[in-house]
Residue, then its C-alpha position, 0 to 999 in steps of 0.5 A: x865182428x870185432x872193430x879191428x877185423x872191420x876196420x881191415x875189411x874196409x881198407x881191402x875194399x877201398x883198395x879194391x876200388x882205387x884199382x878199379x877205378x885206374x884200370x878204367x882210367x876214370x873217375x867215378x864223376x867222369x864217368x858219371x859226367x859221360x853217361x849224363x844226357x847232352x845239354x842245351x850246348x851240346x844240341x846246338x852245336x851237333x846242329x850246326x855241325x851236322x853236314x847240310x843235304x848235299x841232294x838238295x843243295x845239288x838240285x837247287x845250284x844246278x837245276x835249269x827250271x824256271x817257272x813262268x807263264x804262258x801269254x799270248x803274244x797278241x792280246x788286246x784290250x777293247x773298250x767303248x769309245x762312246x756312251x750308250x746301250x748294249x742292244x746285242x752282244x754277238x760272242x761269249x768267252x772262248x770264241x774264236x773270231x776274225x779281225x773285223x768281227x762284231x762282237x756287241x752292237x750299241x744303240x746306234x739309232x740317234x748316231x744314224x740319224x745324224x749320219x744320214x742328215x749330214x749325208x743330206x747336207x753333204x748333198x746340197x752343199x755339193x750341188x752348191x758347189x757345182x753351181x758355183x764353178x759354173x758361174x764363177x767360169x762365167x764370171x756371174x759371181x764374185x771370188x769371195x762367193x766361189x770360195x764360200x761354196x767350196x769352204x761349205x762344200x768341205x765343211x759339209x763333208x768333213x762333219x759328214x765323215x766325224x758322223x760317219x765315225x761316230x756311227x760306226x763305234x756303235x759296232x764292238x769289233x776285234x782288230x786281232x785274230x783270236x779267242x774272247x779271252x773275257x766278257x765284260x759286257x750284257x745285253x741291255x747294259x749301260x755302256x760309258x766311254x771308255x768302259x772295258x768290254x771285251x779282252x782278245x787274245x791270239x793263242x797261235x803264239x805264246x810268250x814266255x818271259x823269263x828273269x834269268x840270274x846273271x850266273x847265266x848270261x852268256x849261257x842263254x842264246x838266241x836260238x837255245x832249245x827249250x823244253x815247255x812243260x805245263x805245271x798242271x800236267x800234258x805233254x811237254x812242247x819244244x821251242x827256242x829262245x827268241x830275245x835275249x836283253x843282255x841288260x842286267x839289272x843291278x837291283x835283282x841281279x838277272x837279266x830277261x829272256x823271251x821265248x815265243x812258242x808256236x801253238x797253232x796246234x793248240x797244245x797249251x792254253x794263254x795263261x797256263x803256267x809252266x816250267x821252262x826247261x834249258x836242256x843244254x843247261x842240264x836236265x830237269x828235276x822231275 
């Protein structure tokens, strides 16, 4: 082909292109640019425009849960109030017990010995005592005398009673109706003072304390129904709040709520943890 005849061909095909490329109202390095995959940028800013999940944004804003634990509203602390061997120990965890049970029994054969020779000391200086009255009506012995036996007298029975008491720590026993919640001490164990033996608690009723958001104070009142659901599972119990401290505290921004649960049926455990539902505030994610 001559040079003439090519040099016209490719001006027919620029043509041919130039009309194209207008008819799509693009440049073949737009075009290019369009189809080239986004960059770093371009995925940055589709996440922060991507909308948030309004689902869970609802749930977190409205839910009316909040999780706590349940503790008995009664639960002590029992210590040794002296030193000496655990010689019998009378209940094992998850006992029920009465106020005034014995729950171990130290070595108390030294404390009885003083006891009963204080008794003994009680009884002479008594009997002193008596006998000087007599005399003293009969003007027998002098004023200084009379006081004496009735200092002695007194003495007597005061260090009588401080014996009485140290024979009778010897003997653990519960203030509280309740259930040994834990154990501390064995048969046969070295007990110091203030050793801590055994922990009691009253499942009869539970507390739940919450820290409520200020968002909702003037929300929660006395007297709100509540719904008690255990974490781990069983049917849920109903209650009502029994405390409200209006008192917000400045730091965290809530404010405390009490709520005392009848358990005489036994439906929940001390110590368990559990969700707290406020029905009038909304219903509960499940």
């Amino acid at each position: 082909m001559s040079s003439p005849r090519r040099a016209t061909r490719n001006l027919v095909l620029a043509a041919l292109l130039a009309a194209s490329s207008a008819a799509l109202g693009c440049s073949p390095a737009t075009r290019a640019e369009q189809v080239d995959p986004p960059g770093p940028a371009t995925e940055a800013t589709a996440m922060v425009a991507a909308p948030p999940d309004s689902a869970a944004g609802a749930a977190s804003a409205t839910d009316p849960t909040f999780d706590t634990a349940l503790v008995p509203l009664h639960d002590v602390e029992i210590y040794s109030r002296i030193d000496d061997e655990a010689v019998a120990v009378d209940v094992e965890e998850g006992a029920r017990v009465a106020p005034g049970d014995r729950l171990a029994q130290l070595d108390d054969r030294d404390r009885k010995a003083t006891l009963d020779m204080r008794e003994a000391e009680v009884a002479r200086a008594e009997s002193a005592w008596q006998r000087a009255q007599s005399l003293h009506d009969k003007s027998l012995i002098s004023e200084e005398q009379f006081v004496a036996a009735r200092s002695d007298c007194l003495i007597a029975k005061a260090q009588r009673d401080g014996a009485r008491v140290e024979y009778e720590r010897c003997a653990i026993r519960t203030p509280i109706r309740g259930v040994v919640e834990q154990r501390l001490v064995q048969h046969g164990q070295s007990v110091k003072e203030g050793d801590l033996l055994f922990r009691i608690g009253d499942p009869d009723t539970l507390r739940a304390e919450l820290l409520l958001p200020e968002a909702r104070l003037g929300t929660v009142r006395v007297g709100r129904p509540v719904r008690i659901i255990p974490a781990a599972g069983g049917a849920e119990v109903r209650a009502r709040v029994t405390r409200v401290n209006p008192l917000v505290d400045a730091a965290s921004g809530t404010f405390r709520v009490v709520i005392d649960l009848d358990n005489r049926a036994g439906r929940l455990h001390g110590g368990i943890s559990a969700r707290v539902v406020f029905d009038s505030l909304g219903t509960a994610a499940r």
